[in-house]
C-alpha positions as CSV (number, residue, x, y, z in Angstrom):
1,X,0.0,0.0,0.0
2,X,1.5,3.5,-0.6
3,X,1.4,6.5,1.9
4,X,-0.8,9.4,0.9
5,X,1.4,12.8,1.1
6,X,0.4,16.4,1.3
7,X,1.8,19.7,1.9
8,X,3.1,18.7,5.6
9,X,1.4,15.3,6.1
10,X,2.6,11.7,5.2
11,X,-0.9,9.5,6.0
12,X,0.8,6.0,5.9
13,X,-1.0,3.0,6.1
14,X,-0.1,0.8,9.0
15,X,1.0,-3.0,8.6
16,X,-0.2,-5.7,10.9
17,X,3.0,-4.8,13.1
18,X,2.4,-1.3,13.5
19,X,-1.2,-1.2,14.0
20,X,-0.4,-4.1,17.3
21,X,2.2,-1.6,18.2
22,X,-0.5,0.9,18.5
23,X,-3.2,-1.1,20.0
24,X,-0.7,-2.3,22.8
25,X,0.4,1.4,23.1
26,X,4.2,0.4,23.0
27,X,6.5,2.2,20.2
28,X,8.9,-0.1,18.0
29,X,13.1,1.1,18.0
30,X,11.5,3.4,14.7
31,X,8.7,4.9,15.9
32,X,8.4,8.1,16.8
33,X,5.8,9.4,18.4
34,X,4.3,12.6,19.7
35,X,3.1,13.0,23.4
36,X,-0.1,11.5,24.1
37,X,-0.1,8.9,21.3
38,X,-1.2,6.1,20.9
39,X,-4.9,7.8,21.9
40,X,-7.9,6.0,22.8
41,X,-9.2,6.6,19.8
42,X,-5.6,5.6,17.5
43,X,-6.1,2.2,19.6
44,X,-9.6,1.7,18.3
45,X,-9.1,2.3,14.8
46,X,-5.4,0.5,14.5
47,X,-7.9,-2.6,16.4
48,X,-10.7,-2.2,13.8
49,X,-7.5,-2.7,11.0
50,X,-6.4,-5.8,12.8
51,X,-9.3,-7.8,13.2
52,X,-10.0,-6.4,9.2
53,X,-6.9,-8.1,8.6
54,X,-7.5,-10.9,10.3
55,X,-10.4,-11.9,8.5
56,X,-9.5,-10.9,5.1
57,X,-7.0,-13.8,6.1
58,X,-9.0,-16.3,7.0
59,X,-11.1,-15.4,4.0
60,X,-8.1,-16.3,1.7
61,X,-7.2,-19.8,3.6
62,X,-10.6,-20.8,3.3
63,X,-11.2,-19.8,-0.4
64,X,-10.8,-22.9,-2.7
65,X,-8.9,-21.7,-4.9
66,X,-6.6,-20.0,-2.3
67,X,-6.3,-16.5,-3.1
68,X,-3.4,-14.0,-3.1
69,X,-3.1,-12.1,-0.4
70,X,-4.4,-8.6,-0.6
71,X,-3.8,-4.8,0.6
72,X,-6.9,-3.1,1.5
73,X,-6.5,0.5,1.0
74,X,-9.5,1.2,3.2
75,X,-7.6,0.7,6.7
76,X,-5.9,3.0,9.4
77,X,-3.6,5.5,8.3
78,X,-0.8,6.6,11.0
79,X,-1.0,10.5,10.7
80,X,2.7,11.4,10.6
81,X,4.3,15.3,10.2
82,X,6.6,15.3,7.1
83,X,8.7,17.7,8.9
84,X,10.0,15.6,11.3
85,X,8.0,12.1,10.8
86,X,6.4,12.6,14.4
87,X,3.3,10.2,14.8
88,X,0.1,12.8,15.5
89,X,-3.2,11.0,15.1
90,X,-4.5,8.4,12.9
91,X,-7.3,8.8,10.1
92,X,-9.0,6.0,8.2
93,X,-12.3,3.5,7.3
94,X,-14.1,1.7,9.2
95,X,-14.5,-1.1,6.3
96,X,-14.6,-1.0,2.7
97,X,-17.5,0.6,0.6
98,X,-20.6,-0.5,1.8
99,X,-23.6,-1.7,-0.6
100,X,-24.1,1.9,-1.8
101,X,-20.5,2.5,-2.5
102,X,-20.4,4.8,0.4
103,X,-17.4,4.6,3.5
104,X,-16.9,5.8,6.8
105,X,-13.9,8.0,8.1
106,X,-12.9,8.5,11.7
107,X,-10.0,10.6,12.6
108,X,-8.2,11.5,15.6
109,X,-4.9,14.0,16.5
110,X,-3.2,14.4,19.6
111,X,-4.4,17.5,21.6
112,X,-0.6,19.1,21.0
113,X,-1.8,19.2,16.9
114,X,-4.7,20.5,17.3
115,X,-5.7,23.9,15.7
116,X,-2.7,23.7,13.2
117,X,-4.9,22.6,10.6
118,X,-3.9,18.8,10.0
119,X,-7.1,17.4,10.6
120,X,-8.9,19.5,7.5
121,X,-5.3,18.8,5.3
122,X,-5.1,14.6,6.3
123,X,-9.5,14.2,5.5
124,X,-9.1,15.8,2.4
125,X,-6.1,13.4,1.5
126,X,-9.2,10.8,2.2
127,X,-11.6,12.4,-0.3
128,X,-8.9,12.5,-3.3
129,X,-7.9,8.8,-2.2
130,X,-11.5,8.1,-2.3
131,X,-12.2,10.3,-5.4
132,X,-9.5,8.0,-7.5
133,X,-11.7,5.0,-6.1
134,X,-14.8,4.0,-8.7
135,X,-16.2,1.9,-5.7
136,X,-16.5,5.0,-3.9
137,X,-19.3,7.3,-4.3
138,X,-20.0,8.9,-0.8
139,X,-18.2,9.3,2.7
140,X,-20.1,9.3,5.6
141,X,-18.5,10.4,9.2
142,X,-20.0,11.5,12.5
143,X,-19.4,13.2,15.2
144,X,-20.4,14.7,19.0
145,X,-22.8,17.4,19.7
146,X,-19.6,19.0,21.7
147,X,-17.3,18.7,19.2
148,X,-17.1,21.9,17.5
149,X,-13.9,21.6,16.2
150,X,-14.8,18.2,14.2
151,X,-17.7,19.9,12.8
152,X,-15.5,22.4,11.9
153,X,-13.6,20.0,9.8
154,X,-16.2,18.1,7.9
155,X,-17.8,21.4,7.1
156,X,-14.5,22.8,5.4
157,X,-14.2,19.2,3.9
158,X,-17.7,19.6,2.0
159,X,-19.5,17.6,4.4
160,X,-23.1,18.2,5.0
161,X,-25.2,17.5,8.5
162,X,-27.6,14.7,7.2
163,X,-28.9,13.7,10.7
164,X,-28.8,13.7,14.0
165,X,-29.5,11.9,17.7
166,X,-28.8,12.7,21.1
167,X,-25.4,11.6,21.0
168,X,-24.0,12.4,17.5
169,X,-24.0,14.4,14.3
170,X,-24.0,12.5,11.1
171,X,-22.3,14.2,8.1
172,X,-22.5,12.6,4.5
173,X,-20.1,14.0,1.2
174,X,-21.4,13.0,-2.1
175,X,-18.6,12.6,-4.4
176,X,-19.3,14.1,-8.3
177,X,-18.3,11.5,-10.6
């Protein structure tokens, strides 16, 4: 899989290694991460990659005839500054495109990043990703009521509020052909 670079962002999507790195919160020799990550958040979505891999493994052993392994591209991406390669949040899926070729993004920056911008620059690396992506044809992402900053960033993104409940904010992006 390749990383997905822009202006001062590498979004680089994490092996089996790194994402158990991140779940177990403990840094390899060449990690280098910022204060306060792995997050709560980085640990659920590196976990949702792992179990994806998992059983896009078992699906292979069990197909007849056995299948190459593959690389999905709609996994955890380790948010990393290009300046200085510092690990600052992760951004990703939660699966592949779903029956109406839409996907959900979650993403998540350690409180020392916020404000600087990196959350609008590393979702929009996600739309063009998605854009080049025929089997994509909408993201979807949510959010808390108290999250202003969040809201912030899907509504820069072209997001549009779609629906909500007591608990979150649903935002939907239709992608043009």
């Amino acid at each position: 899989m390749t990383d997905l670079i822009t202006t001062r962002l590498v979004l680089h999507p994490l092996t089996l290694a790194e994402a158990a790195r991140v779940v177990g919160g403990v840094a390899g020799p060449d990690d280098v991460w910022a204060d306060g990550f792995p997050g709560h958040g980085d640990r659920d979505a590196a976990r949702m990659a792992v179990n994806a891999a998992k059983a896009r493994a078992e699906a292979r052993l069990a197909a007849v005839p056995p299948v190459q392994p593959d690389h999905d591209p709609f996994t955890c991406y380790r948010i990393d500054r290009r300046m200085d390669g510092t690990a600052i949040g992760t951004i990703g899926f939660h699966g592949p495109p779903d029956a109406r070729r839409q996907v959900t993004i979650g993403y998540g920056l350690v409180p020392m990043s916020w404000g600087n911008g990196y959350a609008t620059e590393a979702v929009h690396a996600l739309i063009d990703f998605c854009r080049a992506h025929a089997d994509v044809a909408s993201l979807a992402a949510d959010t808390n009521h108290d999250n202003a900053a969040s809201q912030r960033v899907l509504v820069k993104s072209g997001f549009r509020l779609v629906r909500q409940d007591r608990e979150l904010l649903y935002y939907e992006l239709e992608l043009d052909g």
